[in-house]
FILODO-805247 format. One record per residue (C-alpha): residue number from 0; residue in one letter; x, y, z. Coordinates in steps of 0.05 Angstrom, whole numbers. Layout:
! residues N
r n=NUM	res=a	X=X	Y=Y	Z=Z
...
***
This chain:
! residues 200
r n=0	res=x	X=1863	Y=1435	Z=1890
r n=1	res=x	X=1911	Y=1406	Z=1943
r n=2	res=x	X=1859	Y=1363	Z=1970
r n=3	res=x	X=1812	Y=1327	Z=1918
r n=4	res=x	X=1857	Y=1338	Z=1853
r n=5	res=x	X=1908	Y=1294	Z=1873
r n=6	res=x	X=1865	Y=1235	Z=1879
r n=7	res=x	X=1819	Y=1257	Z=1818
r n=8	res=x	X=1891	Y=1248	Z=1775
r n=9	res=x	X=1908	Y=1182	Z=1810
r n=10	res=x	X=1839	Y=1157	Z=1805
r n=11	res=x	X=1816	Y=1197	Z=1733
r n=12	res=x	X=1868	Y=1219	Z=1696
r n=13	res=x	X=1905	Y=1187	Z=1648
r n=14	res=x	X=1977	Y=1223	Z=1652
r n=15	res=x	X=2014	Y=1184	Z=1593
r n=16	res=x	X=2016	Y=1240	Z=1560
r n=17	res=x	X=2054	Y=1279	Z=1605
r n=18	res=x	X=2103	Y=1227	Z=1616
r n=19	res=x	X=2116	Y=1226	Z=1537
r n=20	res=x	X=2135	Y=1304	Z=1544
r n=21	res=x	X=2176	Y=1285	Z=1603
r n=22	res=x	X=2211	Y=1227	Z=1565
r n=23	res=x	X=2215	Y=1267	Z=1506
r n=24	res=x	X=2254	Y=1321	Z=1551
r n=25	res=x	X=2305	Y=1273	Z=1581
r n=26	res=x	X=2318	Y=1252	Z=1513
r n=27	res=x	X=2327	Y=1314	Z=1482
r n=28	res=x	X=2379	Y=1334	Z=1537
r n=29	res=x	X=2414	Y=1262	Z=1522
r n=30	res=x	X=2376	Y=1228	Z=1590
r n=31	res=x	X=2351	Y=1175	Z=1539
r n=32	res=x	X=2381	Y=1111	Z=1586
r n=33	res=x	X=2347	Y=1144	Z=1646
r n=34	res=x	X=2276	Y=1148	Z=1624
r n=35	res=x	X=2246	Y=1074	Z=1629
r n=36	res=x	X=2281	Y=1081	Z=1701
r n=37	res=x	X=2236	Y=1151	Z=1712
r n=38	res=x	X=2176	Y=1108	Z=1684
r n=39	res=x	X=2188	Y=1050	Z=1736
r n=40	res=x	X=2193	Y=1100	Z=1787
r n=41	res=x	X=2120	Y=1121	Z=1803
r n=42	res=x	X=2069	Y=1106	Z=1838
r n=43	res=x	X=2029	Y=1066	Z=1769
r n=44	res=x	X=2084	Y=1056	Z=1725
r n=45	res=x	X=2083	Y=1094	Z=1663
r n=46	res=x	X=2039	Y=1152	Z=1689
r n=47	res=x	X=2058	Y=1216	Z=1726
r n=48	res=x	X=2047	Y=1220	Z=1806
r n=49	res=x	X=1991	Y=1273	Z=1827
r n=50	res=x	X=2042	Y=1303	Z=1881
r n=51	res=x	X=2090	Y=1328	Z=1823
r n=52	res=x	X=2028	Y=1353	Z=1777
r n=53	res=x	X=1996	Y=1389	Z=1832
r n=54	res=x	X=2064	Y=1430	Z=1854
r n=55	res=x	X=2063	Y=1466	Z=1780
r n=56	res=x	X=2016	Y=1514	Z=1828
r n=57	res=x	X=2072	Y=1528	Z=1867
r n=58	res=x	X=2118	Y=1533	Z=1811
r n=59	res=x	X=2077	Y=1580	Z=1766
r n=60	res=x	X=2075	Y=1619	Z=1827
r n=61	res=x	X=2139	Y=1634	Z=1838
r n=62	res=x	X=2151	Y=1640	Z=1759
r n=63	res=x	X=2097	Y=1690	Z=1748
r n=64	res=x	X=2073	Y=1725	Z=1816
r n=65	res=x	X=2119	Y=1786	Z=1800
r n=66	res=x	X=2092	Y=1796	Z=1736
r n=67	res=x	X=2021	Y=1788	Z=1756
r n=68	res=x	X=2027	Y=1835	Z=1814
r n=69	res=x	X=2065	Y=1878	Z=1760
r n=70	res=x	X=1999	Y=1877	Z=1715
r n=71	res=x	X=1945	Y=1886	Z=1764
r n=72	res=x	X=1986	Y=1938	Z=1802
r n=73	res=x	X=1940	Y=2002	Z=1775
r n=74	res=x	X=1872	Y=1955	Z=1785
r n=75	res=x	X=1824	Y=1972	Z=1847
r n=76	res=x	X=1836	Y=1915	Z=1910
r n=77	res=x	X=1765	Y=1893	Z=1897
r n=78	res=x	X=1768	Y=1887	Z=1821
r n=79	res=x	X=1827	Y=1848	Z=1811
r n=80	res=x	X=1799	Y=1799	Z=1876
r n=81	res=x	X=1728	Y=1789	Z=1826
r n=82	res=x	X=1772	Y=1774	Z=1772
r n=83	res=x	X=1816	Y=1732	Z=1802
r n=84	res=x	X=1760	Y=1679	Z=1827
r n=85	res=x	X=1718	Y=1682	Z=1760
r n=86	res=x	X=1793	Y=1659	Z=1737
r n=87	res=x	X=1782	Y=1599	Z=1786
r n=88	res=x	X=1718	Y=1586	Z=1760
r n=89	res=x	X=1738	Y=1575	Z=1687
r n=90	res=x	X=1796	Y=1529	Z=1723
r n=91	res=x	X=1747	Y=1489	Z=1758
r n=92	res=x	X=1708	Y=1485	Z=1690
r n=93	res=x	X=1765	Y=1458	Z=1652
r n=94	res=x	X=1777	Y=1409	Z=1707
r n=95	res=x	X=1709	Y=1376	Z=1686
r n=96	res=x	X=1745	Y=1345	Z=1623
r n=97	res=x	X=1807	Y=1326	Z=1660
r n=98	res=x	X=1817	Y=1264	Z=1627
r n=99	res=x	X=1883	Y=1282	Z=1606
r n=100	res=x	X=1945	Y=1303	Z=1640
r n=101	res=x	X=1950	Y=1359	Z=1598
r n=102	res=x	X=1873	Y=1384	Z=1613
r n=103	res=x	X=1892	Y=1374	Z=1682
r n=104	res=x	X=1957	Y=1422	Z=1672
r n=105	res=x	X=1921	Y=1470	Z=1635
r n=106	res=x	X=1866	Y=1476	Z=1700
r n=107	res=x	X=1918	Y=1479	Z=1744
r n=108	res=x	X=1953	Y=1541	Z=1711
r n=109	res=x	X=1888	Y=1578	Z=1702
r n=110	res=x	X=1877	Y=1568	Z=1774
r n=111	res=x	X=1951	Y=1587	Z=1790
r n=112	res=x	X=1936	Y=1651	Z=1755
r n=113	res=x	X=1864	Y=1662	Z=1789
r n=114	res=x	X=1905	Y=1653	Z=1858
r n=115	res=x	X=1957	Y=1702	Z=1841
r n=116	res=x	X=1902	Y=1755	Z=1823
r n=117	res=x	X=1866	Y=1751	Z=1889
r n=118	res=x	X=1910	Y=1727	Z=1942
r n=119	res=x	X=1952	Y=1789	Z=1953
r n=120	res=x	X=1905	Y=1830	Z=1933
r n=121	res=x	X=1848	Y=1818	Z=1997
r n=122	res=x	X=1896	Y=1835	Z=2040
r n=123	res=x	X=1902	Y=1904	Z=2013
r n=124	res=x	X=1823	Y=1907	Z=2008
r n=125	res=x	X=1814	Y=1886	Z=2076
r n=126	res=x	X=1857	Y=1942	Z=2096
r n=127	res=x	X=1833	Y=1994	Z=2057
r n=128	res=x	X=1761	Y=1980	Z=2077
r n=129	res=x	X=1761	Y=1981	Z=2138
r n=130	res=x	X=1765	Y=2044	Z=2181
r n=131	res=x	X=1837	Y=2072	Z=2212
r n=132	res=x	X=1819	Y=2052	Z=2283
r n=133	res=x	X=1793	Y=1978	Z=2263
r n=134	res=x	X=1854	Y=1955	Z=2212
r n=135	res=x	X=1869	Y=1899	Z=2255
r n=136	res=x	X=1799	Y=1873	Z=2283
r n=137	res=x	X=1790	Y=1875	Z=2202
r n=138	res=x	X=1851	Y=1828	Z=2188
r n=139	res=x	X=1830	Y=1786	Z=2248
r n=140	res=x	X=1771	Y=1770	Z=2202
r n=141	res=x	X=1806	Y=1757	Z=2144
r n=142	res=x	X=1841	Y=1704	Z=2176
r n=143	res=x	X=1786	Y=1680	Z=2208
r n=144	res=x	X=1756	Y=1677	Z=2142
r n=145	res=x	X=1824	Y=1627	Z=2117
r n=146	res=x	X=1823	Y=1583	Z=2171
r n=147	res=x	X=1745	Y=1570	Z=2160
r n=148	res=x	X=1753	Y=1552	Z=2096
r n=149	res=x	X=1814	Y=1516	Z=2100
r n=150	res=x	X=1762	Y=1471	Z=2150
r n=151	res=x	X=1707	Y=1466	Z=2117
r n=152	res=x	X=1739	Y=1466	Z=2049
r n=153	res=x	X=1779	Y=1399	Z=2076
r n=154	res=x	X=1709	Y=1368	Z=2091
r n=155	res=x	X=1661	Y=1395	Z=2036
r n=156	res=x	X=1722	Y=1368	Z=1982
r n=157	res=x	X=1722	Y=1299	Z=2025
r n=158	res=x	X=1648	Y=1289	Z=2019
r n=159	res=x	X=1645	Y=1301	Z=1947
r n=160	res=x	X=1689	Y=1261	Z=1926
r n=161	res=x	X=1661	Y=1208	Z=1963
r n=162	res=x	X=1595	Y=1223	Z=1934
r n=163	res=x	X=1607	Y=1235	Z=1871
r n=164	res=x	X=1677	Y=1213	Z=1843
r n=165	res=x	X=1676	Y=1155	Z=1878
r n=166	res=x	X=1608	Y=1122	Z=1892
r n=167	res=x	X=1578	Y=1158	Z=1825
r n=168	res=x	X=1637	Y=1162	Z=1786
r n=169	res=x	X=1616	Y=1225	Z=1759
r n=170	res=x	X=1671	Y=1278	Z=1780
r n=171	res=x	X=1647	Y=1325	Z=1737
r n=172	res=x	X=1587	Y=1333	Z=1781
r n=173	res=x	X=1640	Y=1351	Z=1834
r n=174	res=x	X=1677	Y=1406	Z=1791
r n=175	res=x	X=1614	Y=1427	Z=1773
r n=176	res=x	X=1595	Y=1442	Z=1840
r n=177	res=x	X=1667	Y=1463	Z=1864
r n=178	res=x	X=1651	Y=1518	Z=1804
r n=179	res=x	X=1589	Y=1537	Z=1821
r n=180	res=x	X=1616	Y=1555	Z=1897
r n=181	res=x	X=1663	Y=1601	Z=1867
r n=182	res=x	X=1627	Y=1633	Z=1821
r n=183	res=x	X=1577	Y=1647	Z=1884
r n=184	res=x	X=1629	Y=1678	Z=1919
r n=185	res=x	X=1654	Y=1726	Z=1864
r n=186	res=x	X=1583	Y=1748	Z=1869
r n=187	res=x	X=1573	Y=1750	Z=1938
r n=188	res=x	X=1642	Y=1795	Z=1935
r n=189	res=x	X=1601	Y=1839	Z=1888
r n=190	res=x	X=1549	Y=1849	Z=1925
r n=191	res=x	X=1582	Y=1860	Z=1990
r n=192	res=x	X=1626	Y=1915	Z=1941
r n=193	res=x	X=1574	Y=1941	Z=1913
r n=194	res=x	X=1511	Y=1946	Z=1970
r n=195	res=x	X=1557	Y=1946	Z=2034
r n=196	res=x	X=1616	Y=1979	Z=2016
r n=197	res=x	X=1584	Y=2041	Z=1970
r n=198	res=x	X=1535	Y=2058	Z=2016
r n=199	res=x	X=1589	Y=2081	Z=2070
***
């Protein structure tokens, strides 16, 4: 998200749309004088900058992370973490016809919601599976497990887009494979649950 969306937008997406809501806002609130000046003011004039699209992720976060924690409060660690990446999935999915800003706000909300599932929640799985004595070789792990990916997510995203947004310019390819990762991981999470985990 942080890494290849921005420059699918810039290079993909056509964002007049969004800036029509925006305008449409201002005027509404009696802006109307200020919005050619809002236009003028990005990057391409006339469309919306990736950088402001990408931080509704941070903004539906801190809108709806109560209330999400609130809902999945009585679910199991594991089941709301399986959940939570099939949600990124169907994100990634929708990101495949982000030819529109508002496709590309719509993905980015779905995967807001799919983050907010499992993020807080592997914490408290990683704690509750692993045994009293080993709590904190177990969270050692977990991180271990963030920083890897925050690696080798930063070069997998770098090479696909060069491969296929770019040089192909097919970046559905690219969702499509982003997707396909997670949705091996939700099942790799299930079977780890369900053959590792059980049998102990």
């Amino acid at each position: 998200i942080f890494y290849t969306l921005p420059l699918y937008i810039r290079d993909f997406t056509n964002t007049t749309d969004l800036m029509n809501v925006i305008g449409g806002l201002m005027s509404f609130i009696g802006l109307e004088a200020s919005i050619e000046a809002v236009k003028n003011s990005m990057a391409i004039p006339g469309q919306v900058n990736p950088e402001y699209i990408i931080n509704i992720n941070a903004g539906a976060i801190i809108f709806f992370q109560v209330f999400v924690s609130y809902i999945v409060t009585r679910l199991k660690p594991f089941t709301t973490i399986f959940w939570g990446v099939m949600i990124t999935v169907v994100s990634f999915t929708i990101l495949i016809f982000g030819t529109l800003g508002w496709i590309v706000v719509a993905g980015i909300l779905v995967f807001s919601f799919g983050e907010m599932m499992a993020s807080p929640k592997s914490k408290e799985y990683t704690g509750k599976i692993a045994p009293p004595n080993k709590v904190a070789l177990y969270m050692g792990y977990f991180y271990w497990c963030v920083a890897l990916g925050n690696l080798f997510g930063g070069i997998l995203s770098g090479q696909l887009y060069a491969a296929f947004a770019r040089d192909m310019q097919r970046p559905d390819i690219m969702w499509l494979i982003f997707a396909l990762l997670a949705l091996v991981s939700a099942l790799l999470i299930l079977s780890y649950d369900r053959l590792v985990i059980k049998k102990n």
